[in-house]
C-alpha positions as CSV (number, residue, x, y, z in Angstrom):
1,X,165.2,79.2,-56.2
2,X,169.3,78.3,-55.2
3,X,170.4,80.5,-58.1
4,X,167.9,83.6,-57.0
5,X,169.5,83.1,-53.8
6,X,173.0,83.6,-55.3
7,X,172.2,85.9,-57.3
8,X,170.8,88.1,-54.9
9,X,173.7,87.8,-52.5
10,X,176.1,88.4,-55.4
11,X,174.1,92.0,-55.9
12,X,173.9,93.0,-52.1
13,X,177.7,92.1,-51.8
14,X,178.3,94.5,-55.2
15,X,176.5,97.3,-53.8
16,X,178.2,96.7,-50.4
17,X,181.6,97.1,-52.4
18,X,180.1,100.4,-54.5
19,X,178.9,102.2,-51.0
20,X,181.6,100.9,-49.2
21,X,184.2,102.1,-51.5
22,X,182.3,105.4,-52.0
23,X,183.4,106.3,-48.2
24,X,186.5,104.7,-48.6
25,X,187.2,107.0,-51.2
26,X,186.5,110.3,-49.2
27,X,188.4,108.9,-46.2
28,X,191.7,108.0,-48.5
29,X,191.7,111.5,-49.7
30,X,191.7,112.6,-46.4
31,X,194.8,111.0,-45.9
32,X,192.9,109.1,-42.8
33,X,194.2,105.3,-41.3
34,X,191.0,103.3,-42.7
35,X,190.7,103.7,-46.5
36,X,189.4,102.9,-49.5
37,X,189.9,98.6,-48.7
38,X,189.2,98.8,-45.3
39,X,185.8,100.7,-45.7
40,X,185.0,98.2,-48.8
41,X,186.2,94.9,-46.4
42,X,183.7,96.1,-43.4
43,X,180.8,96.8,-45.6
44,X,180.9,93.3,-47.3
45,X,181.9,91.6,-44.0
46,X,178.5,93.2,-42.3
47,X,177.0,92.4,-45.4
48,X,177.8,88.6,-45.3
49,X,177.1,87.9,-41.3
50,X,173.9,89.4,-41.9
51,X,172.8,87.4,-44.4
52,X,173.8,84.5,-43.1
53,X,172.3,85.5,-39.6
54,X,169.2,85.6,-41.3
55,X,169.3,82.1,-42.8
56,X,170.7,80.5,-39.7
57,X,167.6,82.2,-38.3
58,X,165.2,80.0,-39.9
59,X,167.0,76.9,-37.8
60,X,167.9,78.5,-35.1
61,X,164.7,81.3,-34.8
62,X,167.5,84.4,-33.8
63,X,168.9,86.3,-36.5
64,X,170.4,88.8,-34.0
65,X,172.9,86.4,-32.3
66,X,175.6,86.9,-35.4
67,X,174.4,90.5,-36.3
68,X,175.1,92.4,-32.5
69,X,178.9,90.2,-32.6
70,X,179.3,92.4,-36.0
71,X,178.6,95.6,-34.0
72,X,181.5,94.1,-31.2
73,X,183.7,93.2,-34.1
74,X,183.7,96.6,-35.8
75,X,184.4,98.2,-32.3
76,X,187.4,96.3,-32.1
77,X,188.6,97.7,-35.7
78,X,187.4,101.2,-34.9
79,X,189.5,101.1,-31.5
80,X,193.1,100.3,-33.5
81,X,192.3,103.5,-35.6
82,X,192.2,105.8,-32.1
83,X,195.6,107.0,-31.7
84,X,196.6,108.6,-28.1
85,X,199.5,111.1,-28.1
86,X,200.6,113.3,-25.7
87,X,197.5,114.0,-24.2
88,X,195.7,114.5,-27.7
89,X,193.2,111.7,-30.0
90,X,192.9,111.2,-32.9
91,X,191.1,109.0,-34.8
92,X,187.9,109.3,-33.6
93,X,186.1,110.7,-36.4
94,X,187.7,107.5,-38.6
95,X,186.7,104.9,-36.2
96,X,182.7,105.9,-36.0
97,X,183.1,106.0,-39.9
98,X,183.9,102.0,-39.8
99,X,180.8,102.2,-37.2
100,X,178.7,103.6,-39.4
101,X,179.8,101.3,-42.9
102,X,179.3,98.0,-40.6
103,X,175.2,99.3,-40.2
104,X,175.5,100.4,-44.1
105,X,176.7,96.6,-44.6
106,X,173.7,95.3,-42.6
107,X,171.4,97.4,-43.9
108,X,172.2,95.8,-47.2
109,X,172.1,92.0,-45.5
110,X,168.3,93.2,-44.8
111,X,167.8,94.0,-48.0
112,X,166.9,97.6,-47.0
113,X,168.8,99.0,-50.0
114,X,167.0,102.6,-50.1
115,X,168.3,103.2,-46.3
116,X,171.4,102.0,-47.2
117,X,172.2,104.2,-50.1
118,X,171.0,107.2,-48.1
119,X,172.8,106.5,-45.2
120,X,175.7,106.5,-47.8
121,X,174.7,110.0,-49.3
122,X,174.0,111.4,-45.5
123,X,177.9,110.2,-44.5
124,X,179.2,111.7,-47.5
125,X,178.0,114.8,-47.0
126,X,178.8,114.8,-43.6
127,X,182.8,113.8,-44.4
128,X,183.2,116.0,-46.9
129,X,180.6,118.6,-46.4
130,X,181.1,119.5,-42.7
131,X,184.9,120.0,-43.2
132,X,184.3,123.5,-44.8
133,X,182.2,124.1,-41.4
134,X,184.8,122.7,-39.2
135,X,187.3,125.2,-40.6
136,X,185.0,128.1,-40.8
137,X,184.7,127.7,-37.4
138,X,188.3,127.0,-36.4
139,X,189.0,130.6,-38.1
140,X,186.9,132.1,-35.5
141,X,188.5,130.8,-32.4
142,X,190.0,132.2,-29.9
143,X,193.5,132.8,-29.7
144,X,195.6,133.4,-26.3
145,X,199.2,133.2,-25.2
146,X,200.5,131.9,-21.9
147,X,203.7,132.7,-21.0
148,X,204.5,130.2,-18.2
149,X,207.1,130.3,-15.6
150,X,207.9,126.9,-14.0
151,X,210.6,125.0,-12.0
152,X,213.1,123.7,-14.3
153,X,212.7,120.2,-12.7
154,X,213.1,117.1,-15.0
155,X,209.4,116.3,-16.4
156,X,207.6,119.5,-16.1
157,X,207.9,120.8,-19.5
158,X,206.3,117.2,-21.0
159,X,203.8,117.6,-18.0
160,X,202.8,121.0,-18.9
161,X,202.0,120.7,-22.7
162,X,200.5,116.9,-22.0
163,X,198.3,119.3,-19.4
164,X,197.2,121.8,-22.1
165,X,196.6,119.1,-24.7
166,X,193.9,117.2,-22.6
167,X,192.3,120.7,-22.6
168,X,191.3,120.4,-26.2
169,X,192.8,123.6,-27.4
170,X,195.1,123.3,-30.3
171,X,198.5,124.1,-29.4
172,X,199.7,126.0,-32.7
173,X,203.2,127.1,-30.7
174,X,205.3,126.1,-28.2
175,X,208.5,127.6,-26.8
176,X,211.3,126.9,-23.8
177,X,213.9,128.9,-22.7
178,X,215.8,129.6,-19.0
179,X,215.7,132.5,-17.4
180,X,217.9,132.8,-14.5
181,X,216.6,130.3,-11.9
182,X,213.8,129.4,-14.4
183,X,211.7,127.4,-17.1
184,X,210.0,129.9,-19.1
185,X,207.4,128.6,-21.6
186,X,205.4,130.1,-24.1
187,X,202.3,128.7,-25.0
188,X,200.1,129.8,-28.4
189,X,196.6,128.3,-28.1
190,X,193.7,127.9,-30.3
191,X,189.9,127.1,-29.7
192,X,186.9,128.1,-28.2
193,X,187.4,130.6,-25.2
194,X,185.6,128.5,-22.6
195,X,188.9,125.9,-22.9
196,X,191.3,128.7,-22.6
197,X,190.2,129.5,-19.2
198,X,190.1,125.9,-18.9
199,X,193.8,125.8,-20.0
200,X,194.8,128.7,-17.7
201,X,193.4,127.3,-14.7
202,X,194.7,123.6,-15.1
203,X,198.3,125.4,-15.5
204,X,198.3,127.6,-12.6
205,X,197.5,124.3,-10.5
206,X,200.5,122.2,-11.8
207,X,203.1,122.6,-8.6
208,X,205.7,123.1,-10.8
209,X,204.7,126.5,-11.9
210,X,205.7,129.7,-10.3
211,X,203.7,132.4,-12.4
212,X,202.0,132.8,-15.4
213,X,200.4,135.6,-17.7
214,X,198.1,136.2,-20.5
215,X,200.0,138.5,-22.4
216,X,196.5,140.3,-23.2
């Protein structure tokens, strides 16, 4: 009975390493922060707690004590892989991948393997799948050009492309030069039209600007 019981957590922390790694793989071709180890690590750590959860249950008569601190746990990890710059994230899609391995992990603990390997197959397709939609679609944005004319006070050309940033529009060029008594700045922005009224609107309100045009 001992040696079923070993030998069935030595399988579910195998598979946790093969679906685990399968992610892992996708994300360290993407070049992304958490990679092929870290992926594998969270899968079998899920894997683990929840199997023990489940055996502590029988004494203690809650197996979802230790399982919902894995879910705090992996938000912790998932947090350090959300980088803030400038007004811009990133990260995001990397840190609700280590959310989704930690509930592939305890799927797996349960011993719900078919879920677990489909989840797998679903997140797969979705990393590496949606990317070709995600660029399809960024072909087709919109595309505008702000040419800016501002105070040439100390901090308002940091304050103006943080402002345009937290817009969400992807800011493909930027450029600064004086003209006479001021700070002219030319903005090239990318992304759905809706943001770059958005983006015009949130500029014009900064008190450090004078005028500003489309260019259209």
């Amino acid at each position: 009975m001992i040696e079923s019981l070993h030998l069935e957590l030595l399988i579910q922390l195998l598979l946790a390493t093969v679906l685990g790694g399968a992610i892992g793989i996708e994300r360290e071709i993407s070049g992304k922060p958490a990679g092929l180890r870290t992926n594998i690590l969270i899968c079998i750590g899920a894997t683990l707690f929840t199997v023990l959860s489940l055996r502590l249950a029988r004494v203690t008569g809650d197996p979802g004590r230790v399982a919902a601190q894995i879910i705090t746990g992996v938000g912790f990890i998932g947090a350090g892989t959300i980088l803030h710059s400038r007004g811009s994230v990133t990260g995001l899609t990397s840190a609700a991948t280590i959310w989704v391995v930690a509930a592939i992990g305890m799927a797996i603990g349960a011993a719900a393997y078919t879920e677990a390997v489909g989840t797998t197959l679903l997140v797969m397709v979705v990393l590496a799948g949606l990317g070709f939609v995600e660029n399809f679609i960024a072909r087709r944005a919109s595309v505008s050009r702000l040419t800016v004319h501002a105070s040439p006070a100390a901090g308002v050309l940091e304050e103006l492309e943080s402002l345009v940033r937290r817009t969400g529009l992807e800011l493909t060029r930027m450029e600064s030069r004086r003209e006479n008594v001021d700070l002219v700045i030319e903005f090239e922005l990318r992304g759905p039209k809706r943001l770059h009224d958005q983006a015009r609107i949130a500029v014009l309100h900064h008190p450090g600007v004078r005028t500003i045009s489309t260019g259209e």
